[in-house]
Structure formats: C-alpha cells, structure tokens
Kinemage of the C-alpha trace (Angstrom):
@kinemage 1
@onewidth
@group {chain A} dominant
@subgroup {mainchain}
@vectorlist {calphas} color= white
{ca unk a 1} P 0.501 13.602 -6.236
{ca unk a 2} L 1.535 9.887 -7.357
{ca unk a 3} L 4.550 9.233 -4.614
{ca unk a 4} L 6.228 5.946 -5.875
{ca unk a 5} L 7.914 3.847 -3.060
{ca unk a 6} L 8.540 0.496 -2.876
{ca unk a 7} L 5.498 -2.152 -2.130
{ca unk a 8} L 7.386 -4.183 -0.798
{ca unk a 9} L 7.084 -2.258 2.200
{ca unk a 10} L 3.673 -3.076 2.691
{ca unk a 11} L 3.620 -6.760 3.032
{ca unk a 12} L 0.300 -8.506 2.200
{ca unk a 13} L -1.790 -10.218 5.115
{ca unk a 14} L 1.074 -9.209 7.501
{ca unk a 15} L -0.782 -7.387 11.337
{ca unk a 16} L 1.701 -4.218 11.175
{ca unk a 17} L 1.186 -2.334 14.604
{ca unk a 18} L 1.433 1.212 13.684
{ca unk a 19} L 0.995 2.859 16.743
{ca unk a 20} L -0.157 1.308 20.694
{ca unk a 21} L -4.179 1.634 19.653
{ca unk a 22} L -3.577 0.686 15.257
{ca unk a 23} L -2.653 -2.420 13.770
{ca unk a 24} L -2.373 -2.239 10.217
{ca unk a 25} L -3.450 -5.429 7.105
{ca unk a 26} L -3.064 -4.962 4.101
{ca unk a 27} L -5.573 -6.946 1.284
{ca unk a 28} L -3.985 -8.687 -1.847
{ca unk a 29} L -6.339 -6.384 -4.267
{ca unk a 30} L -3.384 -4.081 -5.934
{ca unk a 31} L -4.484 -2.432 -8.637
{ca unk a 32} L -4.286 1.241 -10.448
{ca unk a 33} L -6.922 2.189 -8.434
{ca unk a 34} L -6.586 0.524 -4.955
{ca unk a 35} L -2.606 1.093 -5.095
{ca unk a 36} L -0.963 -1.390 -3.041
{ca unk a 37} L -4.461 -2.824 -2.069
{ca unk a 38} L -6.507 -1.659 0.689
{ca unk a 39} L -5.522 -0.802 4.030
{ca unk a 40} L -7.847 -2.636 6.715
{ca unk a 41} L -6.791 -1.180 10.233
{ca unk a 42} L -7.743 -2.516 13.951
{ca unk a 43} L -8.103 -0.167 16.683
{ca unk a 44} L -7.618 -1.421 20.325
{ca unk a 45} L -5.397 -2.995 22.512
{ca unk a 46} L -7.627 -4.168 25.202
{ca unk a 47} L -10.404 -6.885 25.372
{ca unk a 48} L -11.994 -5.873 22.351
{ca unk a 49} L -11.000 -4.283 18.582
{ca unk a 50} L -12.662 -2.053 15.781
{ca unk a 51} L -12.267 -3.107 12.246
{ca unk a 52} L -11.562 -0.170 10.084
{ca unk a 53} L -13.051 -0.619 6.387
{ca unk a 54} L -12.515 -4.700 6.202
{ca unk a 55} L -12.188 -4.764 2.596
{ca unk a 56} L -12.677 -7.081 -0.094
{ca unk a 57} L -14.472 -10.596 0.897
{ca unk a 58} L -11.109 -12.906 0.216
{ca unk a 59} L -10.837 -15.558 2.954
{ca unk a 60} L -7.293 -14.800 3.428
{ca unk a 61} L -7.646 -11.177 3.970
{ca unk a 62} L -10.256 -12.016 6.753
{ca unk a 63} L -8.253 -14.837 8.058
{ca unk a 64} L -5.544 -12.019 7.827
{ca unk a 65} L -8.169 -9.809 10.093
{ca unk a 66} L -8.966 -12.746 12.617
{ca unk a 67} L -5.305 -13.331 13.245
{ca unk a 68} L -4.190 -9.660 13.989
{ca unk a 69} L -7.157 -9.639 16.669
{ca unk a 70} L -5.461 -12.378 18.162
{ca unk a 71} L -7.546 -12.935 21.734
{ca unk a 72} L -9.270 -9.810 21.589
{ca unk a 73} L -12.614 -10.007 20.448
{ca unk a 74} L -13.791 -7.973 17.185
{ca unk a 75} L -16.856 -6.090 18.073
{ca unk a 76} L -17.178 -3.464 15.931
{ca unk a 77} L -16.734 -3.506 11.994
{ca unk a 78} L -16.496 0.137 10.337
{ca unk a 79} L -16.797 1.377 6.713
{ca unk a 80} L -16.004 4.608 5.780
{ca unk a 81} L -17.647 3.888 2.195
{ca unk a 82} L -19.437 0.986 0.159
{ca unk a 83} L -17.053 0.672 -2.802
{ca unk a 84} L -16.189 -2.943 -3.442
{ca unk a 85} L -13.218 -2.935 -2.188
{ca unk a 86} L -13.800 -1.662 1.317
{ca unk a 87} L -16.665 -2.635 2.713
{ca unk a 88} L -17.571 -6.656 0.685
{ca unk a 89} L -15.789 -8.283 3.946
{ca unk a 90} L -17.930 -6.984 7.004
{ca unk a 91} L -20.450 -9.477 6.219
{ca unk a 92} L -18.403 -12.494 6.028
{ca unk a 93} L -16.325 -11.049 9.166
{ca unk a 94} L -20.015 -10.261 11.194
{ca unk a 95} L -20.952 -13.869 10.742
{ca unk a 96} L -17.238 -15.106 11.896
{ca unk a 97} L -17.122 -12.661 14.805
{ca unk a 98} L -20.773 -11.929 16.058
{ca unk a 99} L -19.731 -7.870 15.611
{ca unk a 100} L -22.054 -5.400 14.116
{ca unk a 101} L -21.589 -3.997 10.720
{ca unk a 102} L -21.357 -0.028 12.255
{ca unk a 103} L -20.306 3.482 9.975
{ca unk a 104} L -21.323 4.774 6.393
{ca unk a 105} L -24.847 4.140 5.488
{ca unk a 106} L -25.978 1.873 2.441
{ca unk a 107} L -25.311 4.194 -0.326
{ca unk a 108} L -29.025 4.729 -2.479
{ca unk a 109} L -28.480 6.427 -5.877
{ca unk a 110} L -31.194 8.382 -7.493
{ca unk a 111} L -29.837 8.517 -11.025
{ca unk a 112} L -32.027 7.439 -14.537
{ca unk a 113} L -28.923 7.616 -16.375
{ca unk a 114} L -26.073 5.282 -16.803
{ca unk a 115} L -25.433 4.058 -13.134
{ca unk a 116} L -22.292 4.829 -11.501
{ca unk a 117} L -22.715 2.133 -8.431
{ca unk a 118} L -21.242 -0.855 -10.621
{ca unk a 119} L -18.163 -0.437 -8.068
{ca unk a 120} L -20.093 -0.015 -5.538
{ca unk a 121} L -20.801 -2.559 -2.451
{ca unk a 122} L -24.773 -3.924 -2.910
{ca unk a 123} L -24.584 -6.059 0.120
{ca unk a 124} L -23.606 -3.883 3.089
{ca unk a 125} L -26.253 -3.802 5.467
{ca unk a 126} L -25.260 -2.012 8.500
{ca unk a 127} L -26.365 -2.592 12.055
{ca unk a 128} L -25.931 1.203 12.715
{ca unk a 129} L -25.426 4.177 10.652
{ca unk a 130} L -23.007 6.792 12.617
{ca unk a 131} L -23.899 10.409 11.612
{ca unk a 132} L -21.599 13.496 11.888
{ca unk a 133} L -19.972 13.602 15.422
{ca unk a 134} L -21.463 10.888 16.418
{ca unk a 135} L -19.148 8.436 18.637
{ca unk a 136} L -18.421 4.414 19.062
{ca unk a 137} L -16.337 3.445 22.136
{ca unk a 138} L -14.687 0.311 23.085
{ca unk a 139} L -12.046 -0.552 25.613
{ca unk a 140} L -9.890 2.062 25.532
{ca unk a 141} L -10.619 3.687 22.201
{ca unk a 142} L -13.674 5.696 21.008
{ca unk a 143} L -13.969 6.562 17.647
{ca unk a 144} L -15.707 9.535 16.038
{ca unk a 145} L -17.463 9.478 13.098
{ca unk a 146} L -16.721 12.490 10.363
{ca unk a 147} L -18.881 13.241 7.855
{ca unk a 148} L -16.935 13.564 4.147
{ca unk a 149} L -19.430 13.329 1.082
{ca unk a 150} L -17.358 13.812 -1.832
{ca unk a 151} L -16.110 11.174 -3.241
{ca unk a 152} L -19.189 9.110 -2.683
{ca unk a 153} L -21.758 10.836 -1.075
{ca unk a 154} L -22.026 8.077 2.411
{ca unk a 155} L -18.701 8.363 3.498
{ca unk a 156} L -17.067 9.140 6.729
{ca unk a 157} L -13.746 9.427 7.989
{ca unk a 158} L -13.569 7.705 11.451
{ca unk a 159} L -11.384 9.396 14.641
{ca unk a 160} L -9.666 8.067 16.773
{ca unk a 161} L -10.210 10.409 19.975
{ca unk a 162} L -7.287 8.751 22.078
{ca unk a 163} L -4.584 9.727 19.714
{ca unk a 164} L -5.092 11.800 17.133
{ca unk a 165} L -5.445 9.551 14.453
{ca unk a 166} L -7.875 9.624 11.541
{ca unk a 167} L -8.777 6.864 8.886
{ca unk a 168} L -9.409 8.803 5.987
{ca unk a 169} L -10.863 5.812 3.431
{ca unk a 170} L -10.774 7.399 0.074
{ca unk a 171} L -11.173 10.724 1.149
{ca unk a 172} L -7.460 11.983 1.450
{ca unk a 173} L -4.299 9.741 0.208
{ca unk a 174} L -0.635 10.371 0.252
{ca unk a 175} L -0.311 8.647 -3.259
{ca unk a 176} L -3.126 9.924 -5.476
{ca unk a 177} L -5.805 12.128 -5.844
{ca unk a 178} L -9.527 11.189 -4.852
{ca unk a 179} L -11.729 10.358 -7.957
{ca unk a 180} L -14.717 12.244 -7.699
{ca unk a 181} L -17.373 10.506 -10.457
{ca unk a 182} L -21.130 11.545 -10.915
{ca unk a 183} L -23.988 11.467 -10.184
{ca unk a 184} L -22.591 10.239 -6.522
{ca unk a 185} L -19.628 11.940 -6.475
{ca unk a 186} L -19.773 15.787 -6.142
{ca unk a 187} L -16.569 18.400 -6.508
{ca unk a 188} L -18.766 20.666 -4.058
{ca unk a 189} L -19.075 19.243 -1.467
{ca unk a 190} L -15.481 17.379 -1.816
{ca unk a 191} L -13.916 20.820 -1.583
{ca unk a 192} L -16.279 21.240 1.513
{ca unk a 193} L -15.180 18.312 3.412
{ca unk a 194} L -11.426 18.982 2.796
{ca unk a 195} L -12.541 22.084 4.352
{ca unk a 196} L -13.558 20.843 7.332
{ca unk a 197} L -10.745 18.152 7.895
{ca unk a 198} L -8.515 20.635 7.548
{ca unk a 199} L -10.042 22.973 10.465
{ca unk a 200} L -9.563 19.860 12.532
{ca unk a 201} L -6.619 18.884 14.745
{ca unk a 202} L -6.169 15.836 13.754
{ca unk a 203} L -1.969 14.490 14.038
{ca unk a 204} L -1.870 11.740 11.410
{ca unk a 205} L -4.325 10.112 8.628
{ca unk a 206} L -4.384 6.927 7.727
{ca unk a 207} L -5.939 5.936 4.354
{ca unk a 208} L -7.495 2.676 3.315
{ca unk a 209} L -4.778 3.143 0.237
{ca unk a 210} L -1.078 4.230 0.457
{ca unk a 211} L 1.223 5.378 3.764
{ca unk a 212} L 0.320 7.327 6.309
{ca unk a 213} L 0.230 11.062 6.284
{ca unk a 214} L 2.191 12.845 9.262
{ca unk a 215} L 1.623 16.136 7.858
{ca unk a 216} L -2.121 16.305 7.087
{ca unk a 217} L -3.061 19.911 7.407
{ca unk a 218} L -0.557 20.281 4.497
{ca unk a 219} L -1.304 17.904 2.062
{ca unk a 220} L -5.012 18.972 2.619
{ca unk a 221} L -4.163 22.498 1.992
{ca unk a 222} L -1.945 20.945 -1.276
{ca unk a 223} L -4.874 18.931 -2.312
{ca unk a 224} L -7.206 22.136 -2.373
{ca unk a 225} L -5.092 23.881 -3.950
{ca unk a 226} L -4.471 21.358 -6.729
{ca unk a 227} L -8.410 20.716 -7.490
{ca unk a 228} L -8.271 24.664 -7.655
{ca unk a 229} L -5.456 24.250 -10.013
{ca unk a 230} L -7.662 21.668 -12.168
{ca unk a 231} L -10.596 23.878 -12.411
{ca unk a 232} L -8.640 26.815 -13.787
{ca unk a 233} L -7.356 24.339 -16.367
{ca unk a 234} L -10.672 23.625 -17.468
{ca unk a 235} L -11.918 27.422 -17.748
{ca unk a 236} L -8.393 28.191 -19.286
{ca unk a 237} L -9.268 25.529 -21.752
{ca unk a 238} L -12.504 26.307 -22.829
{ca unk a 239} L -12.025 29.744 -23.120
{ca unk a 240} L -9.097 28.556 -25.843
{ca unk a 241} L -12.615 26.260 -27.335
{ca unk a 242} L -15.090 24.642 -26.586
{ca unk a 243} L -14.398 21.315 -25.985
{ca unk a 244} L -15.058 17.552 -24.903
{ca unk a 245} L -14.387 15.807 -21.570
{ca unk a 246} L -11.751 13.046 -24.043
{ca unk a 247} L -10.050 15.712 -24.894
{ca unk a 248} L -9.714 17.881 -22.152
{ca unk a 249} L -8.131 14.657 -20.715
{ca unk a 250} L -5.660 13.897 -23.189
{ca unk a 251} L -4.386 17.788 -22.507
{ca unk a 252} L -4.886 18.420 -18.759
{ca unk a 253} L -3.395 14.342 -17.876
{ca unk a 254} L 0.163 14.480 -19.606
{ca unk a 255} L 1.863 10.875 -18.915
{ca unk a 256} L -1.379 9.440 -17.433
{ca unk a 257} L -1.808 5.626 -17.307
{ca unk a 258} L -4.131 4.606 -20.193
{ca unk a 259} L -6.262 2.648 -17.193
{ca unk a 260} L -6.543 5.881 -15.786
{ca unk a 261} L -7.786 7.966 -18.000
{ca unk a 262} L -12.112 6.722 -17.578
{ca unk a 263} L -11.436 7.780 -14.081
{ca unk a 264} L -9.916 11.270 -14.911
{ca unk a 265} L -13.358 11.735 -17.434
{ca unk a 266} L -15.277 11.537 -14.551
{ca unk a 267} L -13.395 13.653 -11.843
{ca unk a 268} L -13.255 16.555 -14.709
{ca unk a 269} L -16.641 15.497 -15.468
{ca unk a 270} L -17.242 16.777 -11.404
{ca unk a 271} L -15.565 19.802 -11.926
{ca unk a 272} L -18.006 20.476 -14.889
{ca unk a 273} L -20.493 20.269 -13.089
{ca unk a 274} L -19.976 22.329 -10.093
{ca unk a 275} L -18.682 25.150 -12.827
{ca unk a 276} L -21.939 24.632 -14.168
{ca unk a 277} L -24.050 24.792 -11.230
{ca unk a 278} L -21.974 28.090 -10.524
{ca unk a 279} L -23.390 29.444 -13.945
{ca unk a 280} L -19.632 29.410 -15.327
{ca unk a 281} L -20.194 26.596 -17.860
{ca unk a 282} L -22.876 25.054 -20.737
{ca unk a 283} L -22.950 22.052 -22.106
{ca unk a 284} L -24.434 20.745 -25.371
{ca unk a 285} L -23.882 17.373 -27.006
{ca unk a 286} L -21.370 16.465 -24.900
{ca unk a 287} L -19.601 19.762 -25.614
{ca unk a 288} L -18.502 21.977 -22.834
{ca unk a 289} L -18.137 25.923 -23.212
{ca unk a 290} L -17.763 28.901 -21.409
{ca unk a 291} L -21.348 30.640 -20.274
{ca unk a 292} L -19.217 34.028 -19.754
C-alpha cells in the first residue's frame, strides 16, 4: 500500500487548515516508519482548540502547535496511542498551555519476555482516560473517542462529530500498512477494529502519518482484505515447509526496505499467533508449521 508522492507537499511546522474545524502540523521526525513525520492536528475554530496526538517533544514542533492556536486557547491535548512519536509532547505542551493530557490510557505491558515498549511513550500521564463512545466537547466541536486495540492495545481513534472526520493515529494510513508487533500488538483484535471502523459512517480519516483518506470504507475493506491476503501466504508457505519468521520475510516482502524488514518479523510474527490461537499453527524452536 506504499503511495509515493512528493513531501514536499507536507511542509514541516507549517498550520495547514484542512477543513473549517482541522488545522493540520506536521513534526520534523521523517523516518521509514513515521513517513513524512507525524501529523499533529487542531480541532476548533472558536475560543478554544483540541490537540490531536502532539507528537514528539521538539520545541519547534510545539512552538509549531502554539502558533497554529493562534488566540484560541488549547484546552484539550489527545493521544490516540503512547508510541514515542505521538504522544512525548503533551507534557511539555500541558505545562505551556494549562490543558489536560485527555485520550488513550498509559499503556501497562504484562510481558516476561523481551519487552516490546522500547518505542513506547513512559511519560504520558493522562488527566483522563476516554473509553469507547465516550465524548470531549469544546466550542463548537465534540470529539468521540473510538476504541481500536490492534496495533497497540490503548489506542483510540478520535471523531469528530461535527463533520465527519476521524483521526485515525496508527490505526489506518493511506501510505503503509499498520505494524502489528507482540506481545502488545494483536492481529485479532486489529482485524476487529477495522471491523468496526468500517461499519461506521465516518467521511474522511486523517492519520497521524501520510494524506488524508477520502475514501475510507474502501481502503478499510482493501486493508482487510490484504492482512487476509498475508495470512494465506503464511499457511501457503508452511504447508510448502516448515519454516522461520527470517525467512518467511525474505519470501512474502519482495523489494522491502532492509529497515523494514524487523518490523515485517513482528507483524507476521502477529499473524502467527492468531493462526495459532485458532489451532492452525505450532511452533517449536522458533520454527513454525502447520498443526493440520
């Protein structure tokens, strides 16, 4: 799904006003994984905003923030998840602003093995966890909070009820795939939440990485489909041999950057596991095979 257009098009530190309620900064943090960088949006265009996932804590990118507020006042900063390079700046941008740190909640991993929150945001501390349906309003926007464990299990896409818009963090991008890496990440209930966005009515997403999606039902549906895709890949593959998660890489990734390739381990890795909890696949030594 990697849709190459030109960067330049998404200017650094620049307040973009998208649409009457969503203004638009983007963070100088480009890399394989955050794209462009991420996508911090403000919702509002009354007396007060919402910050939408405030990203990484660079003084520029929250001097960026202050700037596309203008003389509104920020009272409200939303995450949609805790990786580092979303969340890091609603601290920094609470103390600036007086607003309270409201969304995902602090992500707690029970895991003995090698941990998987290195990338992960230590020091969010939220004034107010939003569950599933839950709303925030402000002057002239209210914003619903959407449930979406998947790619990590906290995170939530955000509403906007006035006009159709969702922020979809991680969840859904126009460029890329979502990486879905254990223990925290979980292909089930990924495939669940694309579900559920996809019942909704929702006329546009906006990602924290990427362009906007006009057409969301159908990338969602494309998206299912392709992690549907990837699983038969893996059955189709071990039922050639059993095999290891490397290798199943090298074969199921043609033309995949090198960089990329830790990240693809771990969303196959996912699939594994769900195939596994479904009694399709065993693993032993690190080798994967067919239970069937």
């Amino acid at each position: 799904m990697d849709e190459q257009f030109d960067p330049a098009s998404f200017p650094t530190g620049l307040a973009e006003q998208l649409e009457p309620l969503i203004v638009r900064v983007l963070a100088g943090n480009p890399s394989p994984y955050t794209y462009t960088g991420t996508q911090t949006y403000l919702v509002g265009n009354g007396s007060d905003r919402a910050v939408i996932d405030p990203g990484p804590a660079l003084d520029t990118h929250i001097d960026a923030i202050m700037a596309a507020a203008g003389d509104a006042k920020i009272t409200a900063i939303m995450c949609t998840h805790t990786h580092r390079d979303h969340s890091p700046a609603a601290g920094p941008l609470s103390v600036r602003t007086g607003a309270s740190i409201i969304g995902c909640a602090p992500l707690v991993l029970e895991d003995d093995g090698p941990r998987a929150d290195e990338s992960f945001d230590q020091t969010y501390s939220p004034d107010r966890i939003l569950v599933d349906g839950e709303t925030l309003a402000g002057d002239g926007w209210t914003i619903e909070a959407v449930a979406t464990p998947g790619h990590t299990s906290n995170h939530l896409c955000l509403a906007v009820q006035e006009s159709g818009a969702m922020f979809t963090g991680d969840h859904v991008m126009a460029w890329s795939t979502s990486v879905i890496s254990p223990p925290d990440g979980d292909m089930a209930d990924y495939m669940a939440s694309l579900q559920k966005i996809y019942e909704r009515e929702d006329k546009v997403y906006y990602p924290a990485h990427g362009k906007p999606v006009d057409k969301p039902q159908q990338l969602v549906r494309g998206m299912m489909g392709h992690r549907k895709q990837r699983e038969r890949q893996i059955l189709n593959l071990l039922d050639e041999d059993a095999s290891a998660i490397p290798d199943m890489v090298q074969k199921m990734y043609k033309g995949l950057d090198p960089r990329l390739f830790g990240a693809a381990g771990r969303s196959v890795l996912a699939h594994l596991l769900d195939l596994q909890n479904r009694g399709r696949v065993g693993e032993e030594n690190e080798v994967w095979s067919l239970t069937e």
